[in-house]
N, C-alpha and C positions, 0 to 999 in steps of 0.2 A: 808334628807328625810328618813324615816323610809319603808321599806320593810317587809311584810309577808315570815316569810322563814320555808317551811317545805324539805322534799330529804325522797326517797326511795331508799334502794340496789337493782340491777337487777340482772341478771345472762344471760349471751346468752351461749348457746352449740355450740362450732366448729361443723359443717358438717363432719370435718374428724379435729381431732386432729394435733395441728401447731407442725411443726417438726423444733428445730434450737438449735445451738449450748449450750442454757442454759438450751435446755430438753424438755418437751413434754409437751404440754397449750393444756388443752381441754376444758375449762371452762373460760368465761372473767365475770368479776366482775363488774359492776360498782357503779355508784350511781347517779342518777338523782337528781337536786335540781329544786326550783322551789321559784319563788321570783313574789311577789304581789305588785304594789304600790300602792299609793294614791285614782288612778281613779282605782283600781281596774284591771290594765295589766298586763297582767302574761307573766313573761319570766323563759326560763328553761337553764340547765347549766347541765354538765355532767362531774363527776367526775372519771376518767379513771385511774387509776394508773399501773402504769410498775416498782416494787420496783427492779428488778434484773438489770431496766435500771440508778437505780439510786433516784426513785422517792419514795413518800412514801408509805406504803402498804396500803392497801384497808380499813386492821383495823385501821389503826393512820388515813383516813379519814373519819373515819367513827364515832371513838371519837371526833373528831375536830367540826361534823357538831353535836353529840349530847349535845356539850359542847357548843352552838351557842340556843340564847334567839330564841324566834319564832317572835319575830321582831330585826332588825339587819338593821345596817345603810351602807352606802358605806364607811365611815372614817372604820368601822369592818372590809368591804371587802378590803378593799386596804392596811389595816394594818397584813395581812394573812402572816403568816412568809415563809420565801424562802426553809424553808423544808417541806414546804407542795405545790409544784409547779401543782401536778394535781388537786388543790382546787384553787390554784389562778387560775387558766385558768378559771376551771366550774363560780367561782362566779364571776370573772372580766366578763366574756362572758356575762352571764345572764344578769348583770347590765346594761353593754354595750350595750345591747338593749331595754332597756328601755330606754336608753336617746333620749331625742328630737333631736339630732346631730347626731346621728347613722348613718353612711353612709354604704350604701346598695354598695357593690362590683358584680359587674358580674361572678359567678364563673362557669356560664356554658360553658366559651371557654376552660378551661384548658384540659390539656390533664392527662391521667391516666396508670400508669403503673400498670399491671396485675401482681399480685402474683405467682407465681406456687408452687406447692405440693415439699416438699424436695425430691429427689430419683429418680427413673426410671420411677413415677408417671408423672415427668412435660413435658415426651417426647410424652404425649397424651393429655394432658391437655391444652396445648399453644392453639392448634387450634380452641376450642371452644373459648377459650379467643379472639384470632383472630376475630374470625367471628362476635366479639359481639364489632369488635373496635380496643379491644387493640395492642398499635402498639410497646409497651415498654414492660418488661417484669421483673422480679424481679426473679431469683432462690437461695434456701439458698445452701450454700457449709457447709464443717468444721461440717458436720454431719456422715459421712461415713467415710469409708475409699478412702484416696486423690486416689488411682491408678483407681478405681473402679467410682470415682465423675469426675475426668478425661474423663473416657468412654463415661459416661454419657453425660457431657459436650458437648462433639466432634459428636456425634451422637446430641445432641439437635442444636450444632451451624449450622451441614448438612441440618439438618430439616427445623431452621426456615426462614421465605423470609428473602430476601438480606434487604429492608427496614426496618427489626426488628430490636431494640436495647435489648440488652440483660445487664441487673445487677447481679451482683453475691454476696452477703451479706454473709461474712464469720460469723458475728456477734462476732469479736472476736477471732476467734477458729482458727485460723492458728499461725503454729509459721514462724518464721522469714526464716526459709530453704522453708518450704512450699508457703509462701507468695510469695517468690523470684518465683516460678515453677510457682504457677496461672499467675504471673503478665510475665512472659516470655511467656507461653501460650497465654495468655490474644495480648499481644505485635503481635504475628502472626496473629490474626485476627482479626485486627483492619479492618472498622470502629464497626463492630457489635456491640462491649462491650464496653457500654457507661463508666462502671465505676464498679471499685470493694469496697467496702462499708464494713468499719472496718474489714480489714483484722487481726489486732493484736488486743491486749488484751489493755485496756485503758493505763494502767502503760507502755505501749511502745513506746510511742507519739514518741522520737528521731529514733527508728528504722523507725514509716512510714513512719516521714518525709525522711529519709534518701532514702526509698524504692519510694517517689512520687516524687524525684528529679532523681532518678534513671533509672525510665520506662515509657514509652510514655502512656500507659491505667494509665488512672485519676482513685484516690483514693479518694474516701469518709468517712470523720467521722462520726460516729452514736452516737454508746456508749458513745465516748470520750466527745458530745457535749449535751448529755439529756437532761440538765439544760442550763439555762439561762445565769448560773454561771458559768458554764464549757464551755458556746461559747466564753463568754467573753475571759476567761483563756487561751483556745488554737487561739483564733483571736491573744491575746497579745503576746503570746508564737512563731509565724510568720506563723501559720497554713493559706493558701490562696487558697486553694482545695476545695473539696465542701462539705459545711455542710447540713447533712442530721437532721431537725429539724420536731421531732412531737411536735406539739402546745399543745396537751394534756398535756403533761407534762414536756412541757418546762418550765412556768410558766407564770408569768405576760403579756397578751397579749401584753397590753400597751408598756411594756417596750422591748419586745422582738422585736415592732415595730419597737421602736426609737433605737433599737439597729443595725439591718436590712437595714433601711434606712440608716443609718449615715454610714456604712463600705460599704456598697451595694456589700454584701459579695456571693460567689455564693452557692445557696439553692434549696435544692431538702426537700421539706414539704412532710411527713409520717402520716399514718396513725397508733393512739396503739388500732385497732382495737375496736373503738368506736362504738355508736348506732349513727342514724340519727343528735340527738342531738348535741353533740360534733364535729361530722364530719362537721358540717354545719359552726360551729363556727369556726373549724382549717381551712377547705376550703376557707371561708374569708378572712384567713391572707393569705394563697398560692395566692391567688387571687390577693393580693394587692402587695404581696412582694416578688414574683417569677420573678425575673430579668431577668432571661435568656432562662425562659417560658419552665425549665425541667417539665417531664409528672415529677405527683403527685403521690406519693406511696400510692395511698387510691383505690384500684382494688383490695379489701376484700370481696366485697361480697359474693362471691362463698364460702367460709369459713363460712354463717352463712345459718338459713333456712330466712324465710322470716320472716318481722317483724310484729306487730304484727299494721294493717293499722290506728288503734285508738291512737298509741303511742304517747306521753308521757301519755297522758289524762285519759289512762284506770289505770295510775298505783293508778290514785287518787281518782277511783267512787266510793268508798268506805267508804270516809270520811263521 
């Protein structure tokens, strides 16, 4: 079957600039597509990329869909090479619902982990989050200085109730002496801290493993696992901890599925700070293949203003 395929770039502005160990995101980029069929159904797909996670940048998606006929078949979408894993997601999704088999998942039971602001910012910010719900929490480390993120730390774990889970996302940015200090830290107050989430740099894998057979607080892969390519890699390599997987640009819904089901590996699904579009499509998959029912890292909103209530629709009245 042949599909209408046009895609506009978008642009969203942070509310306040993302602070994390790879440096300062004040701008997300994406790219909306938009797929027509036969009877004239329109399904949309969103093209999100994270190149510092791994993924391609926003220009190599951006050539890839000008390089794409204005009709284009599903054998095109399903032939999308595996280094471009934020364009299989957008066009695998789109397709995927267009088909008559489409299964509608229920994603309004999950639960959501809140983001908080890097720094001395998140010891005020928890509470509105609180109030609107969130009972999980996300804070970045390996942005400051450790003595001073400590401080912080121990002043936010007094703060928040006993019921809250707290994550700490080094994104990479600790080394191996510092790693040791969170995860001893970490160790004393247990249950609060559900998990520390790539504390070393990807080229470390033998040190985390060494540090997640070491310390009773659970470690999480991010970076390590971006790709679809890279779950596989550290699944095989004896990684049994828990993978932190954004669908955006993981790649191939499909096969991320049958990857997912077949280890029934343990998974906390992220958000790469998407529009409506895409979040909708990753929320799907948490929905269907969140095993052990971790809140979802998609409690971003507070980081953008509001969107625009006509979206996608207005990007195309033009034509």
């Amino acid at each position: 079957m042949n599909y209408k395929f046009s895609f506009r770039p978008i642009n969203h502005k942070f509310t306040r600039p993302l602070v994390t160990n790879h440096g300062i995101w004040e701008i997300r980029e994406s790219i909306i597509i938009r797929l027509i069929d036969v009877t004239d159904k329109v399904s949309w797909g969103e093209i999100s990329p994270i190149s510092w996670f791994g993924s391609e940048t926003v220009e190599e998606a951006l050539d890839f869909c000008h390089q794409l006929p204005k009709e284009i078949t599903s054998e095109i979408i399903l032939a999308i090479p595996d280094n471009l894993p934020a364009c299989q997601f957008a066009f695998e999704s789109a397709l995927s619902k267009l088909g008559e088999k489409s299964e509608f998942i229920n994603s309004q039971n999950i639960t959501y982990s809140g983001l908080l602001a890097a720094g001395e910012a998140a010891l005020y910010q928890w509470q509105s989050l609180w109030e609107q719900g969130y009972k999980t929490f996300k804070w970045k480390i390996a942005v400051d200085n450790i003595a001073k993120e400590l401080e912080i730390f121990n002043l936010l774990i007094q703060n928040l109730p006993d019921s809250a889970k707290l994550r700490l996302d080094a994104n990479g940015g600790l080394n191996y002496k510092s790693a040791k200090l969170w995860l001893q830290t970490c160790d004393n107050l247990q249950p609060k801290i559900e998990f520390i989430e790539q504390p070393l740099a990807v080229n470390q894998f033998a040190e985390v493993l060494e540090l997640s057979n070491s310390y009773s607080t659970a470690i999480a892969l991010d970076e390590s696992v971006a790709t679809l390519q890279q779950l596989e890699h550290y699944y095989q390599q004896g990684w049994r901890g828990i993978f932190v997987i954004k669908p955006g640009i993981a790649g191939s819904p499909s096969r991320l599925r049958k990857f997912c089901q077949q280890h029934n590996i343990d998974t906390v699904f992220s958000s790469v700070f998407e529009s409506l579009i895409g979040r909708q499509a990753a929320l799907q998959l948490a929905a269907e293949l969140s095993i052990n029912n971790r809140a979802v890292g998609f409690g971003i909103n507070h980081f953008f203003t509001q969107p625009d209530s006509t979206f996608p629709q207005s990007l195309w009245k033009n034509l």
